[in-house]
N, C-alpha and C positions, 0 to 999 in steps of 0.2 A: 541644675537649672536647665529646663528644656529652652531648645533651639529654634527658632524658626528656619520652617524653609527656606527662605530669602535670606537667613541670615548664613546658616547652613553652605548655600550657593555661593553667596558672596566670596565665605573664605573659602572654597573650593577650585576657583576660579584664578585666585590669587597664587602668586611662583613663589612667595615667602612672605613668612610675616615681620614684623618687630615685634622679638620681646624683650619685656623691660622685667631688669629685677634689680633689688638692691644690694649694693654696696655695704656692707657696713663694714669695713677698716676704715672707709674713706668717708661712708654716709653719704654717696652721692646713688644717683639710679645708672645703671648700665644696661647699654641696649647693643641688641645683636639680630641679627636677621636670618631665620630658623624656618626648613621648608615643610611643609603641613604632611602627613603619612596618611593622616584620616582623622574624620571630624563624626561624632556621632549626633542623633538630636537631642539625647538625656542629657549634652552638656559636655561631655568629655575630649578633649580635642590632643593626639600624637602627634609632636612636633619631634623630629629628628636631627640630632646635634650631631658633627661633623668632627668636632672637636671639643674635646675634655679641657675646659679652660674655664676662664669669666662667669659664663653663664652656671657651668659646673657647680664651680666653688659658693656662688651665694645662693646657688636655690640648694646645698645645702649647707647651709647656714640658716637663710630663711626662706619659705615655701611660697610668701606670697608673689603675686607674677599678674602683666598683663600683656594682652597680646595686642595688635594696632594693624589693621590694613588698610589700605582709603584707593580708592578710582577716582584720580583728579578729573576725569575726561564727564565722569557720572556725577561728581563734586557727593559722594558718600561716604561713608565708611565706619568704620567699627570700631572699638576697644572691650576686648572681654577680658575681662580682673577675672581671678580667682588661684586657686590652691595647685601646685604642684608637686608632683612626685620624682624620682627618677629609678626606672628602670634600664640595669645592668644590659652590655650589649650582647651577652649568654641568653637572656630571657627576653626579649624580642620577639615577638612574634612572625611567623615567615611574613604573614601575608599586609603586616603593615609594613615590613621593607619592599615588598613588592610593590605595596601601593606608591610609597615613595617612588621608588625605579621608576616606575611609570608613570608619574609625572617630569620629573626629571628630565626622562627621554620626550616626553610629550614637548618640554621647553626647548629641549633641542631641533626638536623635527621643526615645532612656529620657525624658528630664528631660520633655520635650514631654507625654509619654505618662502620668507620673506628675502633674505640674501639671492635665491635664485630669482624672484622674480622681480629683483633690481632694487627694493628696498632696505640696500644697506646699513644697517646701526652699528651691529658687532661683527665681525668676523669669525673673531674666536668664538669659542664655546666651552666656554670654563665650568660647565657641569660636568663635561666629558673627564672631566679631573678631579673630582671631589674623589674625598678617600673614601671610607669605609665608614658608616654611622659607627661610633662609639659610646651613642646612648641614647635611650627615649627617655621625651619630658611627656610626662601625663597631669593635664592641665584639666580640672575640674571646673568648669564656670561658675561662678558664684553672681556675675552682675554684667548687662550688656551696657557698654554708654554709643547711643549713635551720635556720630559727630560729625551730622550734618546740622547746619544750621537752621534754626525753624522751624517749622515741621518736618515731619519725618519724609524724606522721598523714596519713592517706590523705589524697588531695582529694576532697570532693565529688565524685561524680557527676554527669554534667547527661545 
């Protein structure tokens, strides 16, 4: 399913997402917050897993998945359903761990940038300590839901 620009941006913009997959020992939905490597427009979106657990074990069990990001300040946001995959962390592409890195680092430089100039939140920087991706999820979009209320609202401009 292709992408729009704006929607494109949206999740670009965003330091992680929620994705939801299901449970079935328990039959409940489990969610986890997975940061984006790159997003293309035909639909496909690389989310890098940190750790082989949860999310692991039921997207292979089962493939369906959605992801969930919102800007409470824009009152917007997203949910893309669809299919995923997972690719071993031997076949990994350089330049999608690259693009992760450099987000990564990019969230550290904001937080860096705001702490100097006196607005406080976090101190630490607990990206600086993430291990090693141990797997990509390759997410096929199959359906956009916007969940903004009412009509659709523009995104910001930047």
């Amino acid at each position: 399913m292709k992408l729009s620009k704006d929607i494109i941006h949206f999740f670009e913009k965003q330091g992680f997402v929620i994705v939801s997959t299901l449970d079935e020992s328990c039959g409940s939905i489990h969610c986890s917050a997975k940061g984006i490597g790159s997003i293309t427009p035909a639909g496909k979106i690389y989310l890098i897993d940190l750790y082989r657990s949860k999310t692991f074990r039921n997207l292979q069990a089962n493939s369906t998945v959605s992801l969930t990001a919102v800007d409470e300040h824009h009152f917007i946001g997203y949910t893309l359903k669809g299919k995923a995959r997972i690719i071993e962390r031997e076949k990994i592409k350089n330049y999608i761990i690259k693009q992760w890195e450099e987000r990564v680092t990019a969230r550290i430089s904001r937080r860096l940038i705001k702490n100097v100039r006196g607005d406080k939140r976090f101190a630490r920087h607990p990206e600086a300590r993430f291990p090693a991706p141990q797997y990509l999820i390759v997410v096929e979009v199959t359906a956009v839901v916007d969940l903004a209320p009412g009509q659709r609202n523009q995104l910001p401009k930047q």
